[in-house]
C-alpha positions as CSV (number, residue, x, y, z in Angstrom):
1,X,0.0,0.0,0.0
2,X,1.2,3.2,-1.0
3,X,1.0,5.8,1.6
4,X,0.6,10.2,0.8
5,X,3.0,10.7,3.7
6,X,5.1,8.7,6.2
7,X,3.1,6.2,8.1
8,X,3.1,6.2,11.7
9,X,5.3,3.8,13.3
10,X,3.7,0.8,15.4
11,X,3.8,1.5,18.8
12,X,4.7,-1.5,21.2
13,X,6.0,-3.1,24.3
14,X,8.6,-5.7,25.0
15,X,7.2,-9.2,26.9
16,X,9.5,-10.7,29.4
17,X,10.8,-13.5,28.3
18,X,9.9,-13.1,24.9
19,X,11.4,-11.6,21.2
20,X,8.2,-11.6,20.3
21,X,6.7,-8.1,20.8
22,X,3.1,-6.6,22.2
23,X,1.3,-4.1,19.3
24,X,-0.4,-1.4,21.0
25,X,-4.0,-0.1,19.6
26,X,-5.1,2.1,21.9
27,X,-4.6,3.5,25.8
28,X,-7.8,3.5,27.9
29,X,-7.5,5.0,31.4
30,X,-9.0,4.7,34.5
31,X,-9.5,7.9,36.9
32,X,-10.0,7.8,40.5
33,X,-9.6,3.8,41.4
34,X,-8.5,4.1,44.5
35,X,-10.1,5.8,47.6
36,X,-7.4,7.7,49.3
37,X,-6.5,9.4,46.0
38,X,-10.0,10.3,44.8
39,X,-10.3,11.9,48.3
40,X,-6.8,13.7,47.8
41,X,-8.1,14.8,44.6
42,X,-11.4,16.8,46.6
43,X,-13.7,14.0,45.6
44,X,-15.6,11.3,47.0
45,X,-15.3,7.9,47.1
46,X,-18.3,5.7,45.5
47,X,-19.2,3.4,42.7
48,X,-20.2,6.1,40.5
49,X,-19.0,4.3,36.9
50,X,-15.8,4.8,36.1
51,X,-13.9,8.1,34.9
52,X,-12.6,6.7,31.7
53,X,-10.1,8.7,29.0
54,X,-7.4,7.3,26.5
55,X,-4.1,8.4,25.7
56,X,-2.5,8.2,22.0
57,X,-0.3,5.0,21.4
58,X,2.8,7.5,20.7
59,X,2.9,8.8,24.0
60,X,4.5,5.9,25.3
61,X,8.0,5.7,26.6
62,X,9.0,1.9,26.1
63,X,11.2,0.3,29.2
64,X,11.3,4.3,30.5
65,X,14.5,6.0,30.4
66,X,14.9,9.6,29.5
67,X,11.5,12.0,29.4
68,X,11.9,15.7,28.6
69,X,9.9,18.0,31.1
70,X,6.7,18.9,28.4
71,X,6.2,22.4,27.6
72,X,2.9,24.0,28.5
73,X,3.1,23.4,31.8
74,X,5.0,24.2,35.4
75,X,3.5,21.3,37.6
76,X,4.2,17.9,36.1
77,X,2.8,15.0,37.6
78,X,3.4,11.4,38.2
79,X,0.6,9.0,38.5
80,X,1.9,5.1,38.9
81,X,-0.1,2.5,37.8
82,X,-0.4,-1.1,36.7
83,X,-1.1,-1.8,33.3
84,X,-3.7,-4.9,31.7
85,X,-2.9,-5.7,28.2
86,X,-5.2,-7.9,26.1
87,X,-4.8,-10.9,23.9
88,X,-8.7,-10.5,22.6
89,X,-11.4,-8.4,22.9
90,X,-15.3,-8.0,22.4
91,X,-18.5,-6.4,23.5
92,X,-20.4,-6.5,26.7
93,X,-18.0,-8.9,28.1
94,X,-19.1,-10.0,31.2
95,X,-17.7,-9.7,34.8
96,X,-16.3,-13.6,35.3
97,X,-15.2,-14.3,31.7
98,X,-12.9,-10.8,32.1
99,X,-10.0,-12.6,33.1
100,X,-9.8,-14.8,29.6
101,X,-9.1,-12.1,27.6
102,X,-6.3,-10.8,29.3
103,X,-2.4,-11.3,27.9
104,X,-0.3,-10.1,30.7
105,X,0.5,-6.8,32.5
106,X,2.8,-3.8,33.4
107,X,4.0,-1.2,35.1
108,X,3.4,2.2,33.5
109,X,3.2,6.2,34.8
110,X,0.2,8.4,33.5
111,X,2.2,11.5,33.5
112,X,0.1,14.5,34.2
113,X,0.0,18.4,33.4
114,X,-1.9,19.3,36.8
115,X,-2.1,22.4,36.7
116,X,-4.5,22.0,33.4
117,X,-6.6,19.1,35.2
118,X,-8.6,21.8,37.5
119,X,-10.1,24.1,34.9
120,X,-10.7,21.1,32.6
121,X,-12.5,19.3,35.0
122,X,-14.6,21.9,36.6
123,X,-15.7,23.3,33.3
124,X,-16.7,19.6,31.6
125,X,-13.6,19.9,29.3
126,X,-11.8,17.3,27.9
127,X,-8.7,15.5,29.7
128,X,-6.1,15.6,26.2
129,X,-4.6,19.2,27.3
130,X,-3.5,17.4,30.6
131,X,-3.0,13.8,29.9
132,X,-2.6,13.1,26.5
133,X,0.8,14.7,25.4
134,X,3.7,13.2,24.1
135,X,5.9,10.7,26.2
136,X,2.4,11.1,28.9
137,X,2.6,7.2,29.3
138,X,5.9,5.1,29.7
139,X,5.3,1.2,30.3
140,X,7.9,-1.7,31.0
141,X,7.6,-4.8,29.7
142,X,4.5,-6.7,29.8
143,X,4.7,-10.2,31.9
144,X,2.5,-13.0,30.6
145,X,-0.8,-13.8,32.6
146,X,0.5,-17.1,32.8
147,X,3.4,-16.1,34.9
148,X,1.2,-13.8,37.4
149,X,-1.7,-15.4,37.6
150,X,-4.6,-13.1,38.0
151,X,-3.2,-10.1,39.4
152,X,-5.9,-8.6,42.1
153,X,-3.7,-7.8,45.3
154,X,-0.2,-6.8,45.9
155,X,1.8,-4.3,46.4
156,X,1.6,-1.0,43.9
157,X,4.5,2.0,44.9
158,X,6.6,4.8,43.4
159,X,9.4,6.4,44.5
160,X,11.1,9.8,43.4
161,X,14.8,9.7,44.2
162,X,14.6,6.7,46.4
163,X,12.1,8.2,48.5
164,X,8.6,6.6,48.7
165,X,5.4,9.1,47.7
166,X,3.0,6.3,46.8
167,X,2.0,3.0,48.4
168,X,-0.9,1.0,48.0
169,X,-2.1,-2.5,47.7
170,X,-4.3,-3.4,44.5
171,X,-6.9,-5.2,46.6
172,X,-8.2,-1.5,47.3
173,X,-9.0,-0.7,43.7
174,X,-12.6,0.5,43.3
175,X,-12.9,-0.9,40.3
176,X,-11.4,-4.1,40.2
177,X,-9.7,-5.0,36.9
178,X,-12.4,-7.6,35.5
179,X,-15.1,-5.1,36.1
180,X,-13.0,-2.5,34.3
181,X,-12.7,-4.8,31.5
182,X,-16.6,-5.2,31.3
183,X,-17.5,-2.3,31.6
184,X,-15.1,-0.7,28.8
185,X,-16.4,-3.2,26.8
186,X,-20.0,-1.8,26.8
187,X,-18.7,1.3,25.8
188,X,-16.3,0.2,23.0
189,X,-15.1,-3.1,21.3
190,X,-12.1,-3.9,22.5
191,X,-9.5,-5.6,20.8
192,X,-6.4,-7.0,20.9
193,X,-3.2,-4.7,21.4
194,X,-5.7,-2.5,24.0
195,X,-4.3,-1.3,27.2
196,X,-5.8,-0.4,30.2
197,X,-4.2,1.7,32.8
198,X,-5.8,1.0,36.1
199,X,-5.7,3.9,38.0
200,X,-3.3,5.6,40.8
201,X,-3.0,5.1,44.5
202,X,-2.5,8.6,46.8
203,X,0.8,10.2,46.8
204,X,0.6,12.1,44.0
205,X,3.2,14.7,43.3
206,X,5.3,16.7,41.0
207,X,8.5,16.5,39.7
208,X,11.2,18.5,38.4
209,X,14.1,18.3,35.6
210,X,16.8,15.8,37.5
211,X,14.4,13.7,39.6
212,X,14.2,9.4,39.0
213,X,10.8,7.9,39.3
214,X,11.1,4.0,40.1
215,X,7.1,2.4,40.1
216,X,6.7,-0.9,41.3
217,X,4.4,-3.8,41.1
218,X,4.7,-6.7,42.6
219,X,5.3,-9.7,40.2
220,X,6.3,-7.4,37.5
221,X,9.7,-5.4,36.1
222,X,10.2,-2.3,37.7
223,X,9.8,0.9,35.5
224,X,12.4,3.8,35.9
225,X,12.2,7.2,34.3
226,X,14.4,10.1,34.7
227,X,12.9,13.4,34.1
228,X,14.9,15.7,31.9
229,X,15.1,19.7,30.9
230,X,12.6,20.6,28.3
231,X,12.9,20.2,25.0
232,X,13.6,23.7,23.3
């Protein structure tokens, strides 16, 4: 096929283990999963349905490393999550069968432009301006389902220059991964090489040009990124 202009390269992740690699079609987020952060965020903590918003495939950082501070903003977030990446995908999937369709997971940071999410959010504005700019999502490598298990409890954390701002364990989600997965899938067919970010713990903080964030799951490879100057 013959293309008017370059074609966008495939984004993807690395599997552990593996030379095969993971094909990435789209990021769907999840806001405000976990309690203590929706009430450090002024909110309150129900079962309302889940704050759901996506983030364009090239705004991951594979394996972390280097990420320039982004323009267009003075208070850059970090937000560390664990990542479910699927092997297959649907509609209306339901609750119990959520688990089949998953391929494996990772560690990944939904870096944030705070100081954008206020206005946006108390004017019914869309989330792009804040969360989905470039190098906003760096993932490690995804680990196989089959080498987890089901991955509904342990320990979630980040660290900025060794010291510990966010700890959590996943059991405390408020929307536990297979009922993220359903309900998604009532809103969109999923398909393979769909991400899901599962939300943040509290903690939440900014960093500046210099600073090394190290997130951790347990069960899966740590995921380090250094925070650079901006990019002129």
């Amino acid at each position: 096929m013959n293309f008017a202009v370059a074609a966008p390269k495939q984004a993807y992740l690395d599997i552990e283990g593996s030379e095969e690699k993971y094909p990435i079609r789209r990021i769907y987020c999840i806001g405000k999963n976990y309690a203590a952060h929706v009430a450090e965020m002024g909110g309150d903590a129900d079962r309302d349905p889940p704050v759901i918003f996506q983030k364009p495939a090239d705004a991951v950082v594979r394996n972390g490393g280097e990420v320039a501070y982004p323009a267009f903003t003075e208070n850059y977030h970090y937000e560390g999550e664990m990542l479910v990446a699927l092997k297959d995908g649907g509609k209306n999937i339901a609750t119990e069968d959520a688990a089949s369709h998953i391929f494996g997971y990772a560690v990944a940071l939904d870096m944030t432009r705070r100081d954008h999410q206020p206005g946006v959010m108390e004017n019914g504005l869309p989330w792009e301006i804040c969360k989905s700019f470039d190098q906003s999502a760096p993932m490690g490598p995804i680990t196989k389902i089959e080498d987890t298990g089901t991955l509904t409890s342990g320990t979630i954390s980040l660290s900025v220059n060794g010291k510990t701002k966010q700890e959590a364990d996943m059991s405390l989600m408020i929307w536990k991964t297979d009922e993220i997965i359903s309900k998604l899938s009532q809103q969109y067919e999923l398909m393979p090489g769909d991400v899901i970010m599962t939300g943040t713990p509290a903690g939440i903080g900014a960093v500046v040009p210099g600073d090394t964030i190290l997130v951790h799951v347990d069960g899966l490879k740590d995921l380090t990124v250094k925070v650079t100057d901006k990019k002129s």
